[in-house]
C-alpha positions, 0 to 999 in steps of 0.5 A, spaced: 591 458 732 587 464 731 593 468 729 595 463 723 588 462 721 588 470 720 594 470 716 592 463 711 585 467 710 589 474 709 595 470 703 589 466 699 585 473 698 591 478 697 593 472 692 586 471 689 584 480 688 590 481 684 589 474 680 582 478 679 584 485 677 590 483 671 585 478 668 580 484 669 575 481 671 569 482 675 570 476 680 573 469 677 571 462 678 576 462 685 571 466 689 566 461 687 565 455 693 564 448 689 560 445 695 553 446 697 551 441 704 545 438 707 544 439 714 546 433 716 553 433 713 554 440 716 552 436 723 558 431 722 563 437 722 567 440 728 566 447 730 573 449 727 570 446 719 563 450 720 567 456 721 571 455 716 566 453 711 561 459 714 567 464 712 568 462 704 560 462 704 561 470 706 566 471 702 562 469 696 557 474 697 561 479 698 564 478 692 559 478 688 553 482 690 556 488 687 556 486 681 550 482 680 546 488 676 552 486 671 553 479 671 552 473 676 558 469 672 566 468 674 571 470 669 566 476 666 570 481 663 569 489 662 568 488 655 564 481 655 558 486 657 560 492 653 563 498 658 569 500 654 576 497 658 579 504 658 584 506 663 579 510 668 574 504 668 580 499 669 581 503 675 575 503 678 576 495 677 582 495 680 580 500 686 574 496 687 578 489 688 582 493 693 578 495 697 573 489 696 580 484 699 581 490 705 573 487 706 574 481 706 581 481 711 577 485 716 571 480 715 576 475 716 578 477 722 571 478 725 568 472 724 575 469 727 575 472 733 567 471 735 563 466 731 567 461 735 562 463 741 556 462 738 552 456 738 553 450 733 546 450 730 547 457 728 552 457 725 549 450 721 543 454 720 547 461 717 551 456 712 544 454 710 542 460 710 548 464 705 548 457 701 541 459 699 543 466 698 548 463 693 543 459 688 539 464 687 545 469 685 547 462 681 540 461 678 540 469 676 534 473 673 532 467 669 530 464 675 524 464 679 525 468 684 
C-alpha cells in the first residue's frame, strides 16, 4: 500500500515538474490545491484521506515559498516580471524544479512512512494550520499581514 502510494505521489510530480520547466514557469496552476476545509469536514474524513489532503497542503508550500519574492500566482513566467529568458536563467529554472521534484519525492516518502503514527487531531490541526499558511501566500503583499 505504501508502496503504491509512493509510486502514484512520485509519477503526479515527475509529470507536473516537467510540465512546469518547457512552459518556464515558476509554478502552474496544478501545484495549487482547489479546497480549503473546516475542522468539521476534515473530522469526518479517515486517517488515509487527511494524510493525503496533508501532503498536497505541503506540497504547495514547498513550491511556492521560493518564489514568494517574485510572485505568488501560477503560471507566471520569467518574462512576465522582467528577468531575461536567457539560457543561463532557463537553467537555473529547470535546475531549481528538479531538485524542487527530488524534495518533494523525498518528502512524500517521509510523510508516507510516519504520519500514519500520529494522532488524528494533529494532523487536522496541521492541515488547518498549512491551509492558513496558503491564504496568506494567496492574499500576497497586498494583504494585511
Amino acid at each position: 500500500m505504501k508502496f503504491t502510494f509512493s509510486i502514484l505521489f512520485t509519477l503526479l510530480f515527475l509529470t507536473y515538474n516537467h510540465a512546469q520547466s518547457e512552459k518556464n514557469v515558476f509554478f502552474d496552476q496544478s501545484s495549487l490545491i482547489k479546497k480549503f476545509h473546516t475542522i468539521d469536514e476534515l473530522e469526518e474524513l479517515k486517517k488515509g484521506d487527511l494524510i493525503k489532503l496533508y501532503t498536497e497542503r505541503v506540497h504547495e508550500v514547498i513550491t511556492i515559498l521560493p518564489y514568494l519574492a517574485l510572485t505568488n500566482e501560477a503560471d507566471v513566467t520569467l518574462s512576465d516580471i522582467g528577468i531575461k529568458e536567457s539560457s543561463d536563467n532557463l537553467k537555473a529554472l529547470d535546475k531549481h524544479h528538479d531538485s524542487t521534484e527530488k524534495a518533494l519525492e523525498n518528502t512524500s516518502d517521509l510523510i508516507i512512512e510516519f504520519i500514519p503514527y500520529a494522532d488524528t487531531e494533529k494532523i487536522i490541526w496541521s492541515i488547518l494550520y498549512f491551509e492558513e499558511v496558503i491564504k496568506k501566500i494567496r492574499i500576497g503583499t497586498s494583504g494585511n499581514f
